[in-house]
VEXGUNU-739123 format. One record per atom (N, C-alpha, C, O): residue number from 1; residue in one letter; atom name; x, y, z. Coordinates in nm, 4 decimals, decimal comma. Each point is the difference from the previous one (the first is absolute). Layout:
<atoms>
<NUM A CA <X Y Z>> ...
</atoms>
This chain:
<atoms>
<1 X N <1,8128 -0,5106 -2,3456>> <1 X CA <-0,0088 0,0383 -0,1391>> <1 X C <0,1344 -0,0195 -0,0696>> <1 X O <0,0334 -0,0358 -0,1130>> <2 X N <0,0236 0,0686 0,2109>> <2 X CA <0,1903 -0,0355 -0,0639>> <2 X C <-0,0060 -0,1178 -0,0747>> <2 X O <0,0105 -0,0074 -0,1225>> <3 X N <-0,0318 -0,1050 0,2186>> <3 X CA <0,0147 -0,1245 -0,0075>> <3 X C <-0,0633 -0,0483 -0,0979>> <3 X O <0,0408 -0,1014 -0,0565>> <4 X N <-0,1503 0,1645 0,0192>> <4 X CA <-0,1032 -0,0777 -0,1081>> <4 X C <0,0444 0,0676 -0,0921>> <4 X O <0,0368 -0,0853 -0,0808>> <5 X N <-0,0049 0,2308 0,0177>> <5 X CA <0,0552 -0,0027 -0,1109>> <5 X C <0,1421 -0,0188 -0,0284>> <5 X O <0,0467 0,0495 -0,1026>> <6 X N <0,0258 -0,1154 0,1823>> <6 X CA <0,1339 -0,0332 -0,0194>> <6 X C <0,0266 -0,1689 -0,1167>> <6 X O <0,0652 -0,0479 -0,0928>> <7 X N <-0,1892 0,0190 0,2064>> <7 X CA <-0,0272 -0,1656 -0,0362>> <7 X C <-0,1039 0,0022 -0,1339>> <7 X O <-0,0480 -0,1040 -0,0452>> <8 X N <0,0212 0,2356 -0,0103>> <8 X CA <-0,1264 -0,0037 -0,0620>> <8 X C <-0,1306 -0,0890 0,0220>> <8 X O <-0,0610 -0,0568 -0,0906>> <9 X N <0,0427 0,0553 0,1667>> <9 X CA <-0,1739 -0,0656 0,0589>> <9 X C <-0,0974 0,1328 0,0693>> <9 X O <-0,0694 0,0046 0,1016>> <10 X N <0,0972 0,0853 -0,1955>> <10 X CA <-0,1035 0,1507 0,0179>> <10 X C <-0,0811 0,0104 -0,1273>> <10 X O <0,0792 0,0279 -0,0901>> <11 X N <-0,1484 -0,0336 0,0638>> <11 X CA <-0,1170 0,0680 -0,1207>> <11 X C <-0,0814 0,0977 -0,0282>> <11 X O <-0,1224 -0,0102 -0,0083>> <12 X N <0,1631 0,0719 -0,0016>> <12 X CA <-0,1093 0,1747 0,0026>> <12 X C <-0,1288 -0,0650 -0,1009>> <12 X O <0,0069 -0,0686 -0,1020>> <13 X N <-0,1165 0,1183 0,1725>> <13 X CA <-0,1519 -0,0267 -0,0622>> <13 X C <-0,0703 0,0883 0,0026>> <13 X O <-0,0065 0,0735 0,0986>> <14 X N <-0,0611 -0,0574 -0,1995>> <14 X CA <-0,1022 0,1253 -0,0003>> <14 X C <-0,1051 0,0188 0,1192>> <14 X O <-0,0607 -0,0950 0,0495>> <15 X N <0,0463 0,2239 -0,0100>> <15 X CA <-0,0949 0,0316 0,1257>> <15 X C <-0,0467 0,1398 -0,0707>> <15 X O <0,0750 0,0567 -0,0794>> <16 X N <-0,1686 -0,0190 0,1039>> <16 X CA <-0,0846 0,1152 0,0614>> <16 X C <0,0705 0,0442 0,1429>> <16 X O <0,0144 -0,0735 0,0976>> <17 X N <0,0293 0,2228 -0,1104>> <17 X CA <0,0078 0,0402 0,1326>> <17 X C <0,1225 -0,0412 0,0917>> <17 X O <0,0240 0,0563 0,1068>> <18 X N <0,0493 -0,1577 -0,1578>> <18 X CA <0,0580 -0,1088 0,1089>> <18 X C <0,0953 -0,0706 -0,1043>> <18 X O <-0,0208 -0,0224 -0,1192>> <19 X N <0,1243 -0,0045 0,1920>> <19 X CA <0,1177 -0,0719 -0,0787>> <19 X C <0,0029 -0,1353 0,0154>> <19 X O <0,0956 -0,0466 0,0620>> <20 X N <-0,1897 -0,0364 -0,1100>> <20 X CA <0,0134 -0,1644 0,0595>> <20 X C <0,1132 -0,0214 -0,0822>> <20 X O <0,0538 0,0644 -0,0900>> <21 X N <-0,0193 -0,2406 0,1811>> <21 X CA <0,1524 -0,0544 -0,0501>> <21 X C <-0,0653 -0,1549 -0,0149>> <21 X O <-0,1144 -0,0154 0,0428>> <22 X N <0,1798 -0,0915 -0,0985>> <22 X CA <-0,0238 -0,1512 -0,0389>> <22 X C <0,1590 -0,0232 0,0861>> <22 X O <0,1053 0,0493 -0,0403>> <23 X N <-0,1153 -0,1127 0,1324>> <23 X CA <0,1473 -0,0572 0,0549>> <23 X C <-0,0069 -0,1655 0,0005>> <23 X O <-0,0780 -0,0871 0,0384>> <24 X N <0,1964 0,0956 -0,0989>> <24 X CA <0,0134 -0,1718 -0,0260>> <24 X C <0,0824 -0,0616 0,0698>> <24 X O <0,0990 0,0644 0,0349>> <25 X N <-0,1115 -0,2228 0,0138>> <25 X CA <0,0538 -0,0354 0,1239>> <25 X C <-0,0586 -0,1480 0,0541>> <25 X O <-0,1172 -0,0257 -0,0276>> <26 X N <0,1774 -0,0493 0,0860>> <26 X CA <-0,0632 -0,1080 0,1068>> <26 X C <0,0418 0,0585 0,1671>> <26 X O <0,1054 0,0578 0,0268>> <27 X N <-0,1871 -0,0812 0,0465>> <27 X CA <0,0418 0,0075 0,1124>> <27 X C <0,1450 -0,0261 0,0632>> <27 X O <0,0601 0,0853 0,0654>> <28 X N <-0,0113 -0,2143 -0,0931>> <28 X CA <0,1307 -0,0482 0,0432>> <28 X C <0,1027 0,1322 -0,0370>> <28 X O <0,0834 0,0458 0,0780>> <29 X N <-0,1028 -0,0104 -0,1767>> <29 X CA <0,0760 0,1346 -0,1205>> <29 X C <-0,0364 0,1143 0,1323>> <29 X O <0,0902 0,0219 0,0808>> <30 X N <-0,2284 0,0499 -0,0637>> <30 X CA <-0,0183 0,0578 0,0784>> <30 X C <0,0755 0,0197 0,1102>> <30 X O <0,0767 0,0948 0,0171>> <31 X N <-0,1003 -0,1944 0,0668>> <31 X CA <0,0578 -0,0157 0,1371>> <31 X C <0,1390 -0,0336 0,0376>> <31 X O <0,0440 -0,0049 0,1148>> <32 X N <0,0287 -0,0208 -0,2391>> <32 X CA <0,1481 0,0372 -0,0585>> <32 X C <0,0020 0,1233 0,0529>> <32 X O <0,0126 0,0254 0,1197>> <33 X N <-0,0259 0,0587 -0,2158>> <33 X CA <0,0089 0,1522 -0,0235>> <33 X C <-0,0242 0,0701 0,1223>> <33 X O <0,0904 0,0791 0,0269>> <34 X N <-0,2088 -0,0848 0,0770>> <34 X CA <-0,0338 -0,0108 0,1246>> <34 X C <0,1048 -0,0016 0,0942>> <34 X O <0,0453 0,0948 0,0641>> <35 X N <-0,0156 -0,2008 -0,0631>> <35 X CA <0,1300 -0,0292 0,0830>> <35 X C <0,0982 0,0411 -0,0234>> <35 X O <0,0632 0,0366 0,0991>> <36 X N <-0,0012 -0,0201 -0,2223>> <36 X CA <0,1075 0,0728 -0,0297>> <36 X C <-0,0010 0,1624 0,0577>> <36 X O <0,0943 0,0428 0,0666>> <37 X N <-0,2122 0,0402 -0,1009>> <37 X CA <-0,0112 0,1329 0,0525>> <37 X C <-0,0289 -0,0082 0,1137>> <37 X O <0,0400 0,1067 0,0465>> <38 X N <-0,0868 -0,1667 0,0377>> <38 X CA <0,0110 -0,0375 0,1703>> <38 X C <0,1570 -0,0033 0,0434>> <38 X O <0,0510 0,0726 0,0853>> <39 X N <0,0029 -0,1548 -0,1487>> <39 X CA <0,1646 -0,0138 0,0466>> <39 X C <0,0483 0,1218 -0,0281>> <39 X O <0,0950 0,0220 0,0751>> <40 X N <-0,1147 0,0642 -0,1451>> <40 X CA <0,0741 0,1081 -0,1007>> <40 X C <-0,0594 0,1092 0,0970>> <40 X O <0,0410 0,1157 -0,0095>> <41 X N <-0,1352 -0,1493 0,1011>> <41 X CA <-0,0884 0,1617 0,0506>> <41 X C <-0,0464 0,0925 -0,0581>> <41 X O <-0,0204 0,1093 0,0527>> <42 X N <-0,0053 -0,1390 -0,1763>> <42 X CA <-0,1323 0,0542 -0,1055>> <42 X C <-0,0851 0,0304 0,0635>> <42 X O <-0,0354 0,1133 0,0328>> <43 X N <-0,0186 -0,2382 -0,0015>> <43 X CA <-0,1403 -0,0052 0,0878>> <43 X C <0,0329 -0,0375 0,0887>> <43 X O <0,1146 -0,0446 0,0039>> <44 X N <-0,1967 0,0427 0,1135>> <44 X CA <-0,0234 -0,0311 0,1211>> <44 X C <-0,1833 -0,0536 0,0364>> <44 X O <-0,1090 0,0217 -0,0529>> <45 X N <0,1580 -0,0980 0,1691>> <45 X CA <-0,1476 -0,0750 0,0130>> <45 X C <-0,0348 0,0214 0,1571>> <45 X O <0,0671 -0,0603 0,0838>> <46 X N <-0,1765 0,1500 -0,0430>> <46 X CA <-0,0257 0,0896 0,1837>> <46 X C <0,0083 -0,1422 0,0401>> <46 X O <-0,0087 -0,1075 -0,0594>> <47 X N <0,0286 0,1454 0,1817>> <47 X CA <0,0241 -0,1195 0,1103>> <47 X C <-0,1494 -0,0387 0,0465>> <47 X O <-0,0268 -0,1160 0,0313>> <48 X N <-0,0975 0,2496 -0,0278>> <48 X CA <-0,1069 -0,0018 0,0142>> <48 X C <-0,0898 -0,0004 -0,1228>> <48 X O <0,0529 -0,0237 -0,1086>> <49 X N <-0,2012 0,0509 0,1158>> <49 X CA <-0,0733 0,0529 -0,1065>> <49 X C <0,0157 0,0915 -0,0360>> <49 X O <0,0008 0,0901 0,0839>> <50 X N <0,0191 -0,0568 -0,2137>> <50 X CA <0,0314 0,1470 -0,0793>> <50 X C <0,0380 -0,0681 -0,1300>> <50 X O <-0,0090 -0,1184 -0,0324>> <51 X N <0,0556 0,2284 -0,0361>> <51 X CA <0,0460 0,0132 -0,1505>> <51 X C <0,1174 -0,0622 0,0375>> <51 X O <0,0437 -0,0258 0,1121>> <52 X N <0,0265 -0,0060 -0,2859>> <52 X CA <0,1356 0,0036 -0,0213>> <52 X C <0,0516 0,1064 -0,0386>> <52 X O <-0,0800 0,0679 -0,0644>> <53 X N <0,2293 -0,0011 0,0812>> <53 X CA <-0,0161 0,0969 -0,0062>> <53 X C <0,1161 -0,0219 -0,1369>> <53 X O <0,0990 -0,0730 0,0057>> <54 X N <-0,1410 0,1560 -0,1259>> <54 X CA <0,0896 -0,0036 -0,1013>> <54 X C <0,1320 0,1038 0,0133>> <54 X O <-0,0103 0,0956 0,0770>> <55 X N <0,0864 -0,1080 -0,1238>> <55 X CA <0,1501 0,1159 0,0207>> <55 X C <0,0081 0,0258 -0,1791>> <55 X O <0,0695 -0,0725 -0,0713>> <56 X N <-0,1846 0,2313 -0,0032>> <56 X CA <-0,0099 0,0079 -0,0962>> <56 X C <0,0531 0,1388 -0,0055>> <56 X O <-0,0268 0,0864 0,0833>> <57 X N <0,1180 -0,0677 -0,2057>> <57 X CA <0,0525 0,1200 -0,0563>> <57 X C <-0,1206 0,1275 0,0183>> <57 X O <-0,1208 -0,0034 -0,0230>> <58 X N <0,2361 0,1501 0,0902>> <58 X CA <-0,1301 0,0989 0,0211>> <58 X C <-0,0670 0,0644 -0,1084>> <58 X O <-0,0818 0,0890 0,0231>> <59 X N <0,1145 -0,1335 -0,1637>> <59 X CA <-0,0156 0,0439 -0,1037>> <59 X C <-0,1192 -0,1449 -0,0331>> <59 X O <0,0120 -0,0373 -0,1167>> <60 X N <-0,0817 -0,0163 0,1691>> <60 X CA <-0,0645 -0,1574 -0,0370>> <60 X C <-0,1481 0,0593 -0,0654>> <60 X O <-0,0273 -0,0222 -0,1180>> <61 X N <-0,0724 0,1061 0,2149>> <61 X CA <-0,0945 0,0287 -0,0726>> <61 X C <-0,0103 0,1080 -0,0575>> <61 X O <-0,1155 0,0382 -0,0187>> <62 X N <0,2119 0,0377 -0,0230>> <62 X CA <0,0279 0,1092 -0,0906>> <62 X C <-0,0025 -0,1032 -0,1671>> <62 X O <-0,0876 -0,0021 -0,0864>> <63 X N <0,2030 -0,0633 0,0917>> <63 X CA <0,0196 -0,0800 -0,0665>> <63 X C <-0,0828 -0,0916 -0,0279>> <63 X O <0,0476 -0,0719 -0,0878>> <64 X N <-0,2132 0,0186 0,1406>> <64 X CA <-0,0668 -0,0788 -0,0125>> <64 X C <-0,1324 0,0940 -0,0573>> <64 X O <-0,0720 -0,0512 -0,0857>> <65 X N <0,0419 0,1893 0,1349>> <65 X CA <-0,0819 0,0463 -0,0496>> <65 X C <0,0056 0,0352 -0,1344>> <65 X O <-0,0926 -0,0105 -0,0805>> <66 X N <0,2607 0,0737 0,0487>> <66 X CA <-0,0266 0,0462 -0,1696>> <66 X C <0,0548 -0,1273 -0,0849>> <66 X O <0,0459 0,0367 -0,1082>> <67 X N <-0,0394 -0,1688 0,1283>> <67 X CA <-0,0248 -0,0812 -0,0629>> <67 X C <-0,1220 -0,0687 -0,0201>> <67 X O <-0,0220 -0,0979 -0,0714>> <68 X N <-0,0660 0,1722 0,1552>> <68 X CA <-0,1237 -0,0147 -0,0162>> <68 X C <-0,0899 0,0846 -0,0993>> <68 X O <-0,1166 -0,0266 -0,0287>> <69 X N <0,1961 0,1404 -0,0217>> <69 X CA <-0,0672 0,0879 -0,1047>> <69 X C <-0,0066 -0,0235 -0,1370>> <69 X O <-0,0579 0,0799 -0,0736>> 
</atoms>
């Protein structure tokens, strides 16, 4: 989320219930950004099957719910 509103390619859109977003982008752009937070240890990618695991502020869905009000 950093990344996309830094670069502005985030769009808040109307939802019911739910905060949809419009993110703008080509892949190549994507997988930039990807790689960069891979090198940086943002993210990480399991060695096995599983999730990725994000490294998000403990304040993230506090902060995501009442921007949802």
């Amino acid at each position: 989320m950093r990344e996309l509103n830094q670069r502005k390619a985030i769009r808040p859109l109307t939802g019911l219930g739910c905060s949809p977003v419009m993110v703008n982008g080509n892949k190549p752009t994507f997988l930039k950004w990807i790689g960069s937070a891979l090198k940086q240890g943002v993210i990480q990618i399991p060695d096995g099957d599983g999730s990725i695991t994000w490294k998000l502020p403990a304040h993230f869905l506090e902060q995501s719910w009442r921007e949802s009000l």
